[in-house]
C-alpha positions as CSV (number, residue, x, y, z in Angstrom):
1,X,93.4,-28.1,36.6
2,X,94.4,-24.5,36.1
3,X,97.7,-23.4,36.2
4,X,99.3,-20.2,37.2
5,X,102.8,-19.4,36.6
6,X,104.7,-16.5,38.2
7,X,108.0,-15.0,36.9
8,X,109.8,-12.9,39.7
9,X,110.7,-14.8,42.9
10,X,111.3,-11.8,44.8
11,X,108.9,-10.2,47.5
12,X,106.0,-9.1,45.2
13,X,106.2,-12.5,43.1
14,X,106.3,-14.5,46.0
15,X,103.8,-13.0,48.4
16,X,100.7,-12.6,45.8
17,X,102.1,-16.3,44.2
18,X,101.9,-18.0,47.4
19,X,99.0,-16.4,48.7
20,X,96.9,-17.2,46.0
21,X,98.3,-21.0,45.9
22,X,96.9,-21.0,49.6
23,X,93.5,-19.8,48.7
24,X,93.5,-22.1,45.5
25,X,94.9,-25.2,46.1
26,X,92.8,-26.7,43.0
27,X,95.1,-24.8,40.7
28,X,98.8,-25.8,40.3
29,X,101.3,-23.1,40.6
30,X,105.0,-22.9,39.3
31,X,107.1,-19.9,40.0
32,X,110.3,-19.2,38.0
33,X,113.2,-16.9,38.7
34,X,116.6,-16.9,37.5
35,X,118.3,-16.8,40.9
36,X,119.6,-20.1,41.5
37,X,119.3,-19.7,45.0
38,X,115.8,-18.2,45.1
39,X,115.0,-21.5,44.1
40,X,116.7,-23.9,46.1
41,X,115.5,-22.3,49.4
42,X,112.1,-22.3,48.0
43,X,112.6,-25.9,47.7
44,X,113.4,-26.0,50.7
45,X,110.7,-24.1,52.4
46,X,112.9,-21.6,53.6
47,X,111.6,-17.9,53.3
48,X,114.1,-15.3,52.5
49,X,111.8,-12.2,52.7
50,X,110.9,-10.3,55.4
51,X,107.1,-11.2,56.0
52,X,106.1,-12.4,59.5
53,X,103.5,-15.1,58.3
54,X,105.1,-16.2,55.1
55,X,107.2,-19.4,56.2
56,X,103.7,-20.7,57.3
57,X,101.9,-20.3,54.6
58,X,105.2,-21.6,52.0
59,X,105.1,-25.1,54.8
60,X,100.9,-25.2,54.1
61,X,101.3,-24.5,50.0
62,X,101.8,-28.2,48.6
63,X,100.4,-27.3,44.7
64,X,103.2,-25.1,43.8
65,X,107.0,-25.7,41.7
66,X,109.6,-24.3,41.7
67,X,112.3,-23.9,38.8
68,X,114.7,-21.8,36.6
69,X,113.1,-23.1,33.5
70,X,110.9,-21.2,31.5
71,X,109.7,-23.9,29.6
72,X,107.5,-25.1,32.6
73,X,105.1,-22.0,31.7
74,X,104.1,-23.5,28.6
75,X,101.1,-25.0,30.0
76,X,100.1,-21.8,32.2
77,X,96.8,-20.5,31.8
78,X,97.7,-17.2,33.6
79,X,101.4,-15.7,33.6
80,X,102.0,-13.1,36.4
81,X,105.6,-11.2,36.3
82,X,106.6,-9.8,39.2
83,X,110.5,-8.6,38.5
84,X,112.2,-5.8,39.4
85,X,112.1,-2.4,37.7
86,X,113.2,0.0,39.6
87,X,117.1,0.2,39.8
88,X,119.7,1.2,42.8
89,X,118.7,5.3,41.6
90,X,114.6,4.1,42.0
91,X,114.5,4.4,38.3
92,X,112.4,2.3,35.9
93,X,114.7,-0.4,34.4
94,X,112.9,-2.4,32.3
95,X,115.7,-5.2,31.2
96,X,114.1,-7.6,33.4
97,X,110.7,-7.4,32.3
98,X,111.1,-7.2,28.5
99,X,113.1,-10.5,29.3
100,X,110.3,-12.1,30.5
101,X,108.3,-11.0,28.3
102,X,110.7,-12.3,25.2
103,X,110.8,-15.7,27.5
104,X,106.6,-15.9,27.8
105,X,107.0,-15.0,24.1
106,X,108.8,-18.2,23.5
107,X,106.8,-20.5,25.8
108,X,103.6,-19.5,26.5
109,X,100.7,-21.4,25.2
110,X,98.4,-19.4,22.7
111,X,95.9,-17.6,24.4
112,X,97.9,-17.4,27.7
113,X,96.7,-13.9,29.8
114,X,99.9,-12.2,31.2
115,X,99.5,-9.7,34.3
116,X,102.4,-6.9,34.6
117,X,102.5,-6.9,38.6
118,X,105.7,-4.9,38.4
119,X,106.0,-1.2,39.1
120,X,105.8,0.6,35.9
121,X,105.1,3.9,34.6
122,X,101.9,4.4,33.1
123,X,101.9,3.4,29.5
124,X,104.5,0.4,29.6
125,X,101.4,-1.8,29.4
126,X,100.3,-0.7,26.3
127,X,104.3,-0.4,24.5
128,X,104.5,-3.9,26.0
129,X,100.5,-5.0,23.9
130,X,101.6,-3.0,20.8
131,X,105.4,-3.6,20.3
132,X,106.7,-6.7,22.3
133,X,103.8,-9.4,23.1
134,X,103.0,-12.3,21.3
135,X,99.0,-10.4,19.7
136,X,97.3,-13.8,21.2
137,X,98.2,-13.2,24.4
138,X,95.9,-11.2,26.5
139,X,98.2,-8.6,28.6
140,X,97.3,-6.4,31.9
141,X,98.4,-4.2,34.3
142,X,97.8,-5.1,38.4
143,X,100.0,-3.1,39.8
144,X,101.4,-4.1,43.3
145,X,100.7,-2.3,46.6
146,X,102.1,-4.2,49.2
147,X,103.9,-2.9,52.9
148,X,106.9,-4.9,53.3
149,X,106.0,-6.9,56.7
150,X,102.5,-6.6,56.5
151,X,101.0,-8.2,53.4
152,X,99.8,-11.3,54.9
């Protein structure tokens, strides 16, 4: 069985995570955020975002974990990071994405792909490949597009 982790529990994280858990049920999922909360009312199926169809799909979703722990990546084929980056100005903050990265760095398996679904400016991809990625992972750039409300 594959498995997909996703880093970022917030709405971009959580809508693409769950929604492919939905259409892949063969693969297991395990989302990972560092907001306590986040968590708990993820483990107890109780949406906190703002998307109409959500809560059914999280009650359908029964191949996905939930945790604080980045050391349940380390068997994750695919490693998708969806934290934020823009701050309260709409700037590009990057803290929380070069510490996922350094936390992927310490647990990933070898050959683990990584997809950057956080907004970035063009280029942070490529710093990210050159200066702070583990070389054997495989790192890309999906960049998110969603309309709060009406992704699902």
């Amino acid at each position: 069985m594959d498995t997909i982790a996703v880093i970022g529990c917030g709405y971009v994280g959580l809508i693409n995570g769950i929604a492919l858990a939905y259409k892949h049920r063969d693969k297991k999922f395990i989302f990972v955020d560092t907001d306590k909360n986040k968590i708990q009312a993820l483990k107890e199926r109780k949406p906190y975002i703002n998307e109409p169809l959500f809560a059914g799909y999280l009650d359908i979703v029964n191949n996905a974990n939930y945790t604080t722990d980045y050391n349940e990546i380390s068997n994750a084929d695919i490693i998708m990071v969806a934290v934020n980056t823009p701050d309260k100005d709409g700037k590009c903050d990057l803290h929380y994405l070069i510490h996922a990265v350094s936390m992927i760095n310490e647990h990933a398996k070898i050959n683990a792909t990584v997809i950057i679904k956080s907004t970035v400016a063009v280029g942070v991809c490529k710093y990210l490949a050159e200066n702070k990625i583990r070389h054997d992972l495989t790192i890309v750039s999906i960049p998110e597009f969603l309309a709060e409300g009406e992704a699902i």
